[in-house]
DOZA-940959 format. One line per 4 residues: number of its first residue (from 1); their letters; for each residue x, y, z of N, C-alpha, C, CB. Coordinates in nm, 4 decimals, always signed. Glycine has a CB too. Layout:
N
NUM = a = X:Y:Z:X:Y:Z:X:Y:Z:X:Y:Z  ...
This chain:
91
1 = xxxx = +11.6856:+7.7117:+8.6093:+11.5773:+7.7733:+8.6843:+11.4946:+7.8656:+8.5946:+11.6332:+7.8511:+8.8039  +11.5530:+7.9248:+8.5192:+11.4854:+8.0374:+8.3928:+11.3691:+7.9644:+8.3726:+11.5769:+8.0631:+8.2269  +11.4579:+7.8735:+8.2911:+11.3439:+7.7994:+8.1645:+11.2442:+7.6970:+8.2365:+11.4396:+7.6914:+8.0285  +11.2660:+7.5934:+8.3716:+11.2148:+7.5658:+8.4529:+11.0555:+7.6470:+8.4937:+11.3169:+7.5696:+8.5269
5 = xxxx = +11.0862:+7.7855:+8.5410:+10.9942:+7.8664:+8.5837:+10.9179:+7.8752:+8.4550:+11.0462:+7.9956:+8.6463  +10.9711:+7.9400:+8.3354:+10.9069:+7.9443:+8.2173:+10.7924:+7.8505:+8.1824:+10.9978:+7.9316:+8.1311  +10.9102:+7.7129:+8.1907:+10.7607:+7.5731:+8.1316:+10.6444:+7.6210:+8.2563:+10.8236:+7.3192:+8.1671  +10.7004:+7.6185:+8.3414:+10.5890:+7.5855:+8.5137:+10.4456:+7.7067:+8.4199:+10.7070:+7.7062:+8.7685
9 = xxxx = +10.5382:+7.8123:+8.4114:+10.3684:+7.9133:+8.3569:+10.3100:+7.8828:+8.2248:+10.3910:+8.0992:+8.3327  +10.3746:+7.7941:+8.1252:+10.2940:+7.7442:+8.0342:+10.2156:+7.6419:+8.0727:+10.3562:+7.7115:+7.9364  +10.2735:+7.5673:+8.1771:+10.1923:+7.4315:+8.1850:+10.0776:+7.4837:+8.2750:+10.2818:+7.2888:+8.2563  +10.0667:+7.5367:+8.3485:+9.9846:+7.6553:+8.4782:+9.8706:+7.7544:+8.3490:+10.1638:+7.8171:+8.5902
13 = xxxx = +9.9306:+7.7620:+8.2349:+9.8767:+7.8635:+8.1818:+9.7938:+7.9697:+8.2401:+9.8236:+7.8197:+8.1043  +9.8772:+8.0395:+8.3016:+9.8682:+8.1345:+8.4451:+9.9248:+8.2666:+8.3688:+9.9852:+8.0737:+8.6063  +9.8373:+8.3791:+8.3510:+9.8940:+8.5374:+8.3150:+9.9418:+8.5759:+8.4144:+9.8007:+8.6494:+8.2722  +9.9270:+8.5327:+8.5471:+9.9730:+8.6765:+8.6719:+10.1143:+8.5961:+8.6218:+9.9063:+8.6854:+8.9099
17 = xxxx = +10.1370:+8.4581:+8.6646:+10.2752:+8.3683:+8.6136:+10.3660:+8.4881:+8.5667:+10.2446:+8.2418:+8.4659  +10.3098:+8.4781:+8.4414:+10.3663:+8.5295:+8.3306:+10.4323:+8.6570:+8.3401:+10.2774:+8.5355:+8.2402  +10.3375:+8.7108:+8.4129:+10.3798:+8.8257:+8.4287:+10.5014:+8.8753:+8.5907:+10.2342:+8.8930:+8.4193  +10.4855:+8.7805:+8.6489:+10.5340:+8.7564:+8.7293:+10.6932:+8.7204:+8.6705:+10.4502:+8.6708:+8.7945
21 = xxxx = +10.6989:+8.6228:+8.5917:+10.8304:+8.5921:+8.4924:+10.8693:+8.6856:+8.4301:+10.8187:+8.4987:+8.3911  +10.7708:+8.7443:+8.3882:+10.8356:+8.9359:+8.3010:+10.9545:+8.9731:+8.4162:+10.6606:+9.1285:+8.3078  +10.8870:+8.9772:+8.5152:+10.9205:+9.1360:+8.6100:+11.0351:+9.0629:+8.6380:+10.8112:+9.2078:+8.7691  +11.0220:+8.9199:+8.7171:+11.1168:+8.8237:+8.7863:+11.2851:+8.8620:+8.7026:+11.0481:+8.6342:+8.7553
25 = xxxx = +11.2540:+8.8403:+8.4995:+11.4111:+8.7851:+8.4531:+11.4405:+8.9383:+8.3659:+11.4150:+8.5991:+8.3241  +11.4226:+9.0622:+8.3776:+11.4172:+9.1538:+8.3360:+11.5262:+9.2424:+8.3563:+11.3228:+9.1837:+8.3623  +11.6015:+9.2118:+8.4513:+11.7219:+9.2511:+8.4664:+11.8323:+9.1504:+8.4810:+11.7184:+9.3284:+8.5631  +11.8266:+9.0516:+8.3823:+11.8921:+8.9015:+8.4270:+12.0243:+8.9333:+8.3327:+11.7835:+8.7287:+8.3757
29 = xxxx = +12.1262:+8.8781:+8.3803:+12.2815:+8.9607:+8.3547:+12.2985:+8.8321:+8.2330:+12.4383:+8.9696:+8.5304  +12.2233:+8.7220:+8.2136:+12.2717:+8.5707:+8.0811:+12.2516:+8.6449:+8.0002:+12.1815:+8.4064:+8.0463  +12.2999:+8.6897:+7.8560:+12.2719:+8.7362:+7.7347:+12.1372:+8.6474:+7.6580:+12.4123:+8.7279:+7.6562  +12.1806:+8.5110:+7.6548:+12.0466:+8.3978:+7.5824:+11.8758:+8.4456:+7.6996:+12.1200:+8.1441:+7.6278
33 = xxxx = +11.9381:+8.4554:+7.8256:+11.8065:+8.4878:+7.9047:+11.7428:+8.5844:+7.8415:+11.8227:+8.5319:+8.0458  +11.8268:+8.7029:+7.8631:+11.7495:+8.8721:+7.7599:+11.7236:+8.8647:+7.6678:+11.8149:+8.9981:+7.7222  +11.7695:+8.7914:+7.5977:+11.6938:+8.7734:+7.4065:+11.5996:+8.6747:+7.4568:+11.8170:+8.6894:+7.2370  +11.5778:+8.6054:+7.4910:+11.4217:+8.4931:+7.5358:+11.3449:+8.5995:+7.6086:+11.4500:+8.3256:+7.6690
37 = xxxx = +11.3947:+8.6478:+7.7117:+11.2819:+8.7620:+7.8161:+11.2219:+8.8706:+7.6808:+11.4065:+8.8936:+7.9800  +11.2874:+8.9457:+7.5886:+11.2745:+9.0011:+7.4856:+11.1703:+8.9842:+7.4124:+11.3573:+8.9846:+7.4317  +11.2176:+8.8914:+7.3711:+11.0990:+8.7872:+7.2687:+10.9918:+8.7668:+7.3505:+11.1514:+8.6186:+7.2174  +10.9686:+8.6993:+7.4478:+10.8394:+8.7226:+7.5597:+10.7739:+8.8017:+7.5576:+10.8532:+8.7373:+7.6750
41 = xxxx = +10.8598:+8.9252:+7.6068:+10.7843:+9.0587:+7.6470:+10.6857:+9.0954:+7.5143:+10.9065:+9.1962:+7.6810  +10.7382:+9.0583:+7.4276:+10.7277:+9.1072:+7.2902:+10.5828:+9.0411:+7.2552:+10.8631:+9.0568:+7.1856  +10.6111:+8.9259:+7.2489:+10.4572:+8.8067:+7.2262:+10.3530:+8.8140:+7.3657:+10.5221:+8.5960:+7.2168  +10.3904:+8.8796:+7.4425:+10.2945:+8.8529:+7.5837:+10.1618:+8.8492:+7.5823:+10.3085:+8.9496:+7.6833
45 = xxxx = +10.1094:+8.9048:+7.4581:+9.9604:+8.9526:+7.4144:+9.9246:+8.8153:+7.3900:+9.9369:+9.0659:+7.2735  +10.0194:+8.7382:+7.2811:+9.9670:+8.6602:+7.2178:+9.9679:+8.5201:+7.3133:+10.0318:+8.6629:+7.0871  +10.0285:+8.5490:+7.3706:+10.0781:+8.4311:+7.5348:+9.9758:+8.3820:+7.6181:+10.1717:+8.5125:+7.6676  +9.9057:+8.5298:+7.6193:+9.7967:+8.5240:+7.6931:+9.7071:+8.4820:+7.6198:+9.7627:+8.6285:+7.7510
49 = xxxx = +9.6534:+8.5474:+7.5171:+9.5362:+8.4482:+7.4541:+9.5749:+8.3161:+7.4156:+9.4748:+8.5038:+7.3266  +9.7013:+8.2784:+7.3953:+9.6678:+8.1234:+7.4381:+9.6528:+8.0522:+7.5545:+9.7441:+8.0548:+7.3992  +9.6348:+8.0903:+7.6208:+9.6140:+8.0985:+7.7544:+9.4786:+8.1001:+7.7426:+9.6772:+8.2091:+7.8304  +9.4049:+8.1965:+7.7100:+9.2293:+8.2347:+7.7231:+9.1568:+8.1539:+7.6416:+9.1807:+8.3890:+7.6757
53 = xxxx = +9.2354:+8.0869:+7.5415:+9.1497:+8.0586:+7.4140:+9.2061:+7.9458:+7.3483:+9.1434:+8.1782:+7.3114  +9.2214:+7.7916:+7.4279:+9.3161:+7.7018:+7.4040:+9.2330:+7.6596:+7.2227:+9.3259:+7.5619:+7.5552  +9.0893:+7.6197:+7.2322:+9.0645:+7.5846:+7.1340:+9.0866:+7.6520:+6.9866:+8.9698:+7.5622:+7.1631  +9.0991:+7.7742:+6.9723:+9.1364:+7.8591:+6.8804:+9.3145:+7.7874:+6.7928:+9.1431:+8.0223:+6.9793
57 = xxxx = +9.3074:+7.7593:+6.7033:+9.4427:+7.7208:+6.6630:+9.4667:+7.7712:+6.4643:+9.4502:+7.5208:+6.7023  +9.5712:+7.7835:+6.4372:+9.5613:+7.8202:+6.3229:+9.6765:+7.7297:+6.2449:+9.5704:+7.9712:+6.3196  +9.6050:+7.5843:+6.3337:+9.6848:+7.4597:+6.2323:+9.6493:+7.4356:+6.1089:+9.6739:+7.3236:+6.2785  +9.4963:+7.4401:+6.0836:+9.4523:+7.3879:+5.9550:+9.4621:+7.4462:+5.8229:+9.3380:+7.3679:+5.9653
61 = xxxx = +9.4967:+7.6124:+5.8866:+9.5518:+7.7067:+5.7834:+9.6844:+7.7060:+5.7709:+9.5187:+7.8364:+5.8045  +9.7810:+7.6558:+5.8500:+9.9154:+7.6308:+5.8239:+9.9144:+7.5110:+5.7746:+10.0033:+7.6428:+5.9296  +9.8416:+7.4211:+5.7601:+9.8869:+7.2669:+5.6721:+9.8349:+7.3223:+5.5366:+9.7905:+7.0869:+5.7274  +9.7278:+7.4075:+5.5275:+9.7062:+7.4582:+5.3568:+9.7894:+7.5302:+5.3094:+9.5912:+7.5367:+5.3191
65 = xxxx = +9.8471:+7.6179:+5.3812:+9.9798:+7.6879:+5.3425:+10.1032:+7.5927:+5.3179:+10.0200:+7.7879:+5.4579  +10.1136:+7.5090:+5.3775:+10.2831:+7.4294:+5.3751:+10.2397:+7.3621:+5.2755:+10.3575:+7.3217:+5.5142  +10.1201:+7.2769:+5.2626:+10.1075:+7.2090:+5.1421:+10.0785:+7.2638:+5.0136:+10.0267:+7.1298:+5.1586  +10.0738:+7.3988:+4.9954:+10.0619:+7.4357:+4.8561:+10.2316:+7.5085:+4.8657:+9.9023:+7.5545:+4.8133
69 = xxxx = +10.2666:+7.5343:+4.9466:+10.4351:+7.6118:+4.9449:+10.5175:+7.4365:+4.8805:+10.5171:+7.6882:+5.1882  +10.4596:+7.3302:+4.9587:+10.5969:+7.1850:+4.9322:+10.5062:+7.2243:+4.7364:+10.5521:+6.9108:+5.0683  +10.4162:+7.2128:+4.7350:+10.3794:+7.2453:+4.6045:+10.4441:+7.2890:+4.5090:+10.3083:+7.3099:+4.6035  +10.4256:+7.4314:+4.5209:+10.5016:+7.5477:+4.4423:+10.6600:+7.4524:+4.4716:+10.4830:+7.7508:+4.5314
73 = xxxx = +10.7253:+7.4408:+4.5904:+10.9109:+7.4081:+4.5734:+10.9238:+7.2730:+4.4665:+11.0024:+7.3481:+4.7654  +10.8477:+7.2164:+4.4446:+10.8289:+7.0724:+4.3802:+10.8185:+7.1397:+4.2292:+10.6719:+6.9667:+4.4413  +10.7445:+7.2293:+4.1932:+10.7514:+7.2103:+4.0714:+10.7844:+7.3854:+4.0306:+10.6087:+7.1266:+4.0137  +10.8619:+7.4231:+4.1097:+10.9624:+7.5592:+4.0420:+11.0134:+7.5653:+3.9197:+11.0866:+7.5817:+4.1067
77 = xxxx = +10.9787:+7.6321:+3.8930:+11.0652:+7.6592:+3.7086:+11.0161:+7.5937:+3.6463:+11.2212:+7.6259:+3.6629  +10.8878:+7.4921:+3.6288:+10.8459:+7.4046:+3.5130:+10.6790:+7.4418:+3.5554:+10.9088:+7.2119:+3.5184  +10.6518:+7.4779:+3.6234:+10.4797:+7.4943:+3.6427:+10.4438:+7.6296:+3.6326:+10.4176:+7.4447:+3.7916  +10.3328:+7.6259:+3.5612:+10.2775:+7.7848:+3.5460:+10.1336:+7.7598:+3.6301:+10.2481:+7.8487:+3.3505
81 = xxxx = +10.1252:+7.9385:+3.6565:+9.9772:+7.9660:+3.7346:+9.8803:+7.7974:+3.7572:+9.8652:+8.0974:+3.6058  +9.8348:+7.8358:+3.5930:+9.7395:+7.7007:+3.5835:+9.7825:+7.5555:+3.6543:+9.7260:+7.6656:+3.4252  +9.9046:+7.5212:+3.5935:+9.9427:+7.3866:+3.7105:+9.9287:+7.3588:+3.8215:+10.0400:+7.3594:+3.7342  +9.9791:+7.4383:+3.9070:+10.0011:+7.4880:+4.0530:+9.8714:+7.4655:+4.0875:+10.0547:+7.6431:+4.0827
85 = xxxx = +9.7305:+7.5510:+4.0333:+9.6334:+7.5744:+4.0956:+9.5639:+7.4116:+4.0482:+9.5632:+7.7278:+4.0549  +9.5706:+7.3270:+3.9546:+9.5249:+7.2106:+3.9700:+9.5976:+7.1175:+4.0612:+9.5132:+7.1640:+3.8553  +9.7432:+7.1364:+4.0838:+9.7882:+7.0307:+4.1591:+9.7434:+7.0503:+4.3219:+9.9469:+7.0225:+4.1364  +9.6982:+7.1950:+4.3583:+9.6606:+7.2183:+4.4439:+9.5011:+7.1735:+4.4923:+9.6965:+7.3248:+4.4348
89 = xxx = +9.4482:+7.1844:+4.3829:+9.2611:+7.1600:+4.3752:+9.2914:+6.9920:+4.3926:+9.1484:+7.2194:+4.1740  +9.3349:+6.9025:+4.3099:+9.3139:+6.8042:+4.2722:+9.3384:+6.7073:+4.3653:+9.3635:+6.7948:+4.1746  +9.4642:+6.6760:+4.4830:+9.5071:+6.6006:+4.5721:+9.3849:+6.5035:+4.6280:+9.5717:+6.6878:+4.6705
């Protein structure tokens, strides 16, 4: 039922929801519930603007990041500055 209610206000992408789920599991006696309600409470800001602002995403800056990080792990200990930054330019 927790996590049930949970998906229901992502898929609803509904703040009163949400907030409604705050108040609802806030005194909930499951230990895994209170560390998830926790973590919630915690991100709620950011919950909501995805909620307000579906088109906003910060995928295209996380695929430039992962692909210069598989980068850098690929050639550790044998590539200097200069390498890195051509294998990165060049793809």
């Amino acid at each position: 039922s927790f996590l049930k209610t949970f998906a229901e206000v992502l898929v609803l992408k509904d703040i009163t929801k949400l907030d409604d789920f705050i108040n609802t599991y806030q005194d909930d006696s499951n230990k895994a519930n209170i560390c998830f309600y926790i973590r919630i409470k915690r991100d709620r800001k950011t919950i909501k603007h995805s909620f307000l602002y579906p088109e906003v995403s910060n995928g295209p800056l996380e695929g430039t990041n992962n692909e210069i990080k598989t980068i850098r792990r690929n050639d550790y200990g044998r590539a200097g500055l200069e390498l890195l930054n051509a294998l990165a330019v060049l793809p």
